[in-house]
C-alpha positions in Angstrom: 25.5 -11.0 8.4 27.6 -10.0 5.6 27.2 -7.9 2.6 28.8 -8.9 -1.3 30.1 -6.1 -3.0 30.3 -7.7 -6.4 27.1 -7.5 -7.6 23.3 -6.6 -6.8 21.5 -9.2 -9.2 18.0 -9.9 -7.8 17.7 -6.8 -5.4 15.5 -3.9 -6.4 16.3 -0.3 -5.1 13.2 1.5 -3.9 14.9 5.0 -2.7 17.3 6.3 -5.4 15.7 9.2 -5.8 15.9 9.7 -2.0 19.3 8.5 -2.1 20.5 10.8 -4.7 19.2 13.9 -2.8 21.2 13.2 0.2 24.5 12.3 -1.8 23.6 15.8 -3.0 23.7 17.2 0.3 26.6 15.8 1.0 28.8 16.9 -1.5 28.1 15.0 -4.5 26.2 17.2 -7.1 27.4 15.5 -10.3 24.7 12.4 -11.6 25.6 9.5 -10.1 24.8 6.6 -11.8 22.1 4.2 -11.1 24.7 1.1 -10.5 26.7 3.4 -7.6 22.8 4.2 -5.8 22.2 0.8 -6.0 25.1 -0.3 -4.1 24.5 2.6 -2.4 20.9 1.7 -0.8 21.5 -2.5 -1.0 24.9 -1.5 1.8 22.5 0.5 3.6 20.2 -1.6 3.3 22.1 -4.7 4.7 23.2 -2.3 7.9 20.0 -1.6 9.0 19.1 -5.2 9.2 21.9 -5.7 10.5 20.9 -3.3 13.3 17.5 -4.7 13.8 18.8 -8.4 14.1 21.6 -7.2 17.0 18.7 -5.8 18.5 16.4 -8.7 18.4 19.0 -10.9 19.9 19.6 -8.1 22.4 16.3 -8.0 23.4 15.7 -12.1 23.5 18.2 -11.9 25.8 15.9 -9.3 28.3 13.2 -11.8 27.3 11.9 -9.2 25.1 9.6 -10.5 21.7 9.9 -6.9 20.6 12.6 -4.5 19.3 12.9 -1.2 21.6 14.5 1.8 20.7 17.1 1.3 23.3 18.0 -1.7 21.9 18.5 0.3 18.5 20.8 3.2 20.2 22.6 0.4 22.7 24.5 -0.4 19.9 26.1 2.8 19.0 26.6 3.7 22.4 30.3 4.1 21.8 29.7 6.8 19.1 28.9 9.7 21.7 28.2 12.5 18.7 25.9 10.2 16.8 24.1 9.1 20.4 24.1 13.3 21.2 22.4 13.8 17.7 19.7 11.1 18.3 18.8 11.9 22.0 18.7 15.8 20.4 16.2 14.3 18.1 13.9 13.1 20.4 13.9 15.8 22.5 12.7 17.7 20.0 10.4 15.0 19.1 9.1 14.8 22.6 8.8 18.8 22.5 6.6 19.2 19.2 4.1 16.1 20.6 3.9 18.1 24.2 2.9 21.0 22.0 0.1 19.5 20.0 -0.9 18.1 23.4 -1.7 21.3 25.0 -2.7 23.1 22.0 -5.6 20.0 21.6 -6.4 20.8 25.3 -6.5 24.2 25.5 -9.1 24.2 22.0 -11.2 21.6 24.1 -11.1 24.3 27.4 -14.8 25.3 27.9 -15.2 28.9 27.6 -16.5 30.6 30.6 -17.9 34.2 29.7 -20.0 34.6 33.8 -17.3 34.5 36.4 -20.8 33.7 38.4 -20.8 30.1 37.0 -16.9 29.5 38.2 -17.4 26.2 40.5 -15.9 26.8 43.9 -13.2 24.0 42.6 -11.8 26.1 40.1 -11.4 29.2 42.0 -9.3 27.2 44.5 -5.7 27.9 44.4 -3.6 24.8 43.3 -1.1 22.8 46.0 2.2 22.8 46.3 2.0 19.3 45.1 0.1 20.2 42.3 2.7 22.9 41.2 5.2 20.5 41.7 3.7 18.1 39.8 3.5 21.0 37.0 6.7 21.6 37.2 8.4 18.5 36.2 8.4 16.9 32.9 9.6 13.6 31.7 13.4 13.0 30.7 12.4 12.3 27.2 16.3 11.6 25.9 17.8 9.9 28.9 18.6 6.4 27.9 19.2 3.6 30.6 22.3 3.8 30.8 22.4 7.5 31.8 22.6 8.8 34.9 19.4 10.8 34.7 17.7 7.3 34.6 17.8 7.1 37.7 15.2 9.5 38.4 11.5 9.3 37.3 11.5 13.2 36.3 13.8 15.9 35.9 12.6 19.6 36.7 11.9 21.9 33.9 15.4 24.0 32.5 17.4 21.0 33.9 21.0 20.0 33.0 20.2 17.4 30.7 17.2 19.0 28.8 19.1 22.7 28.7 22.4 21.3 28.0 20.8 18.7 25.3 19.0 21.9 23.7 21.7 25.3 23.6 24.7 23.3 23.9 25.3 22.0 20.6 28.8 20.3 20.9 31.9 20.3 18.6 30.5 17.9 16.3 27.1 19.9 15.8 29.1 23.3 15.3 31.5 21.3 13.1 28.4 20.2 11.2 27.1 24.4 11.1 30.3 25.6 10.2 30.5 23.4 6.7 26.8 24.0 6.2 27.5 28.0 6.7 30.7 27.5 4.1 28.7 25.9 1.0 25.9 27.7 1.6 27.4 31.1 2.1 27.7 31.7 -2.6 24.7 30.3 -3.1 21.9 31.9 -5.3 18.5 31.9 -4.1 17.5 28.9 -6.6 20.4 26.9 -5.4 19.9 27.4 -1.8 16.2 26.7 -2.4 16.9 23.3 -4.2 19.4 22.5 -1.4 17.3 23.3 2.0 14.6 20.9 -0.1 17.3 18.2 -0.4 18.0 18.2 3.4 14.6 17.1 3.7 15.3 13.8 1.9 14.6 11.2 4.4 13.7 7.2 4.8 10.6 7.2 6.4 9.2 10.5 6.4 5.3 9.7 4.3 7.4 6.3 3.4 7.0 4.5 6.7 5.2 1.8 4.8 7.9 1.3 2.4 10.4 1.6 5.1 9.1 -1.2 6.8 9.3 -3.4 4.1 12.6 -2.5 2.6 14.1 -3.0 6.7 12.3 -6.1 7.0 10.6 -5.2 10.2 8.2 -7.7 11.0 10.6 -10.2 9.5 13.9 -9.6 10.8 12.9 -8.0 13.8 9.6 -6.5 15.3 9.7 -3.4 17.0 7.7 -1.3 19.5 5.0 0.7 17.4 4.4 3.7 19.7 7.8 4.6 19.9 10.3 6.6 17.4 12.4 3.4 16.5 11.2 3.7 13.4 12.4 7.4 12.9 15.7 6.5 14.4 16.1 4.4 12.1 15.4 6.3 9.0 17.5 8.7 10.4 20.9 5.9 10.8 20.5 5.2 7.3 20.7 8.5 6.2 23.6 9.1 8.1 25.2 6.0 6.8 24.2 7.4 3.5 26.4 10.6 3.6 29.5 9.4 5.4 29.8 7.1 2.4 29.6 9.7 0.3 32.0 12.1 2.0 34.7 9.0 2.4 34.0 8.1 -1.5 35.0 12.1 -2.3 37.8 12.2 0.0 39.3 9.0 -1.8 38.0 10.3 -4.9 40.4 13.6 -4.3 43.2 11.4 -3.3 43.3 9.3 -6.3 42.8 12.7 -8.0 46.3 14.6 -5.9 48.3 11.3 -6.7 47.1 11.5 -9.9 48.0 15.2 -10.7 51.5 14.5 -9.0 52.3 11.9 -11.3 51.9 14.1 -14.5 53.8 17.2 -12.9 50.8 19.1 -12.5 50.5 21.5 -9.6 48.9 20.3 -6.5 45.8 22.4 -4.9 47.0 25.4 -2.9 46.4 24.4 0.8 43.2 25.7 2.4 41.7 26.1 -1.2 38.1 24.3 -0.7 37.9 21.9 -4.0 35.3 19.4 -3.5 31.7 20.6 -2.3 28.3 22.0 -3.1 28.3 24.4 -5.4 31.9 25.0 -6.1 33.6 24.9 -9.2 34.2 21.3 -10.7 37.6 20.2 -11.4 37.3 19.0 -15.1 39.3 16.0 -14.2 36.6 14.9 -11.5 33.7 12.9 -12.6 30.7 11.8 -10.3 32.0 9.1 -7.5 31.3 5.7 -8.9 31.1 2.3 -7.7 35.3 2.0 -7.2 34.3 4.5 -4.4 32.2 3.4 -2.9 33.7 -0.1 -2.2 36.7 1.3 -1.0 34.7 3.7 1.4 32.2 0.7 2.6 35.5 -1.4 3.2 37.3 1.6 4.8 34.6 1.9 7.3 34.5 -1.9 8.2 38.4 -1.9 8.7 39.0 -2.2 12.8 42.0 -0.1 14.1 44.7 -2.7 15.2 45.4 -3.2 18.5 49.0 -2.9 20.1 49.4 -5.9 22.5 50.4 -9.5 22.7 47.1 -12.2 21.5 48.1 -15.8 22.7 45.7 -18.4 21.5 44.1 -15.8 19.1 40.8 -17.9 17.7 40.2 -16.4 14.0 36.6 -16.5 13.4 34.0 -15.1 10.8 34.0 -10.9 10.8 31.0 -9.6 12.0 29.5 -5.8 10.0 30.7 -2.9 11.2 28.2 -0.4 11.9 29.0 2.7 9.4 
């Protein structure tokens, strides 16, 4: 599967708006035009077929006639931040459905007001089998080719759950850090319209659209009563801002080399230039379509590998996941 970036006759975008938002989010708060969100959502668009048609073959190949959402994350398995992100999302996930559970049970708890009507079953004291039992809880986030697998539960305030939970990583204190640097000048308005923008999402009261725009049910078919669905929306919003933050890092490249050829002074190192809410260079003007190219075919460029290929067999390139 491959993707033309020349042109986007005959396709029709469906979440610009959406789109928009999370370039916003990102680091793009200039208008972008409608021709860059197009190319925008159609390369998008393209990866997350791309994604459901790996995992179609993936899961012919277990004798599968339905996509599973380990045949979703099995493909960026290599990408341990991204996989860390996602397993933290449905453990979450897992944790807000647990609490509707109980809260559903405990409203349908008879009340008792005699402690003479108490059945001689519920004074009894429960097991140690039964506390055991209580005790454990499913390992929600532990994929198949984890470790934890291996086991059908994992005690409560174990290593993965409690490590998956307080520890956030480099990559999610990375992620904090920048959020706490934009954020930190913001007026009350600004921070209001940017908390809504973070919200911006795929599928969120769009599953419906979200199916059709994937092509589930024609490219793939996937398990309904799991979060493959979510997952997904969630990948393509991903994909969505790391082409917007390589488009502005080229952008400001393009902008340096520029400035150097004219004999104007470079930006003072550490001085923050491009970002929410920070004072636009007059010289910068929303990314465009030049950008975005050149960050789609920045992300599809495979690092070259240091060793001797004899009877090297050039075939067609495959899509590089972005």
């Amino acid at each position: 599967m491959s993707l033309s970036l020349t042109a986007t006759n005959g396709f029709i975008p469906k979440y610009r708006n959406d789109i928009q938002q999370m370039m916003y989010v990102a680091g793009e708060t200039q208008d972008v035009s409608l021709g860059t969100l197009t190319l925008v959502e159609q390369i998008v668009q393209d990866q997350v077929r791309h994604i459901l048609s790996t995992a179609s073959d993936l899961a012919a190949r277990a004798g599968k006639k339905t996509v599973s959402l380990n045949h979703i994350i099995f493909q960026v398995r290599h990408d341990k931040p991204r996989v860390q992100r996602i397993k933290c999302l449905l453990q979450w996930r897992a944790i807000r459905l647990e609490a509707k559970k109980r809260n559903k049970d405990t409203q349908d708890d008879v009340e008792i007001d005699d402690p003479d009507e108490l059945s001689d079953d519920l004074l009894e004291s429960p097991t140690v089998e039964e506390v055991a039992a209580k005790r454990t809880e499913p390992a929600a986030a532990t994929l198949p080719w984890d470790v934890e697998s291996y086991y059908s539960v994992i005690p409560p305030g174990g290593d993965t759950n409690e490590k998956l939970l307080n520890d956030p990583g480099d990559d999610s204190l990375q992620r904090l850090h920048w959020a706490d640097e934009v954020t930190k000048a913001m007026t009350s308005e600004e921070y209001a319209m940017y908390s809504d923008y973070r919200h911006a999402s795929f599928t969120t009261r769009k599953a419906k659209r979200f199916r059709e725009w994937a092509g589930i049910g024609v490219v793939a078919d996937i398990v309904k009563k799991e979060d493959s669905l979510e997952i997904l929306g969630f990948l393509a919003a991903e994909m969505v801002k790391r082409l917007t933050d390589i488009a502005l890092t080229i952008q400001a490249q393009d902008l340096a080399a520029h400035r150097a050829r004219v004999g104007l002074p470079s930006m003072k190192s550490g001085h923050v230039k491009y970002g929410l809410f920070v004072t636009e260079d007059p010289e910068r003007e929303p990314i465009d379509v030049r950008h975005i190219r050149r960050a789609f075919r920045e992300t599809q460029a495979k690092p070259k590998k240091k060793r001797v290929q004899l009877n090297r067999v050039i075939g067609p390139r495959h899509l590089e996941l972005i």
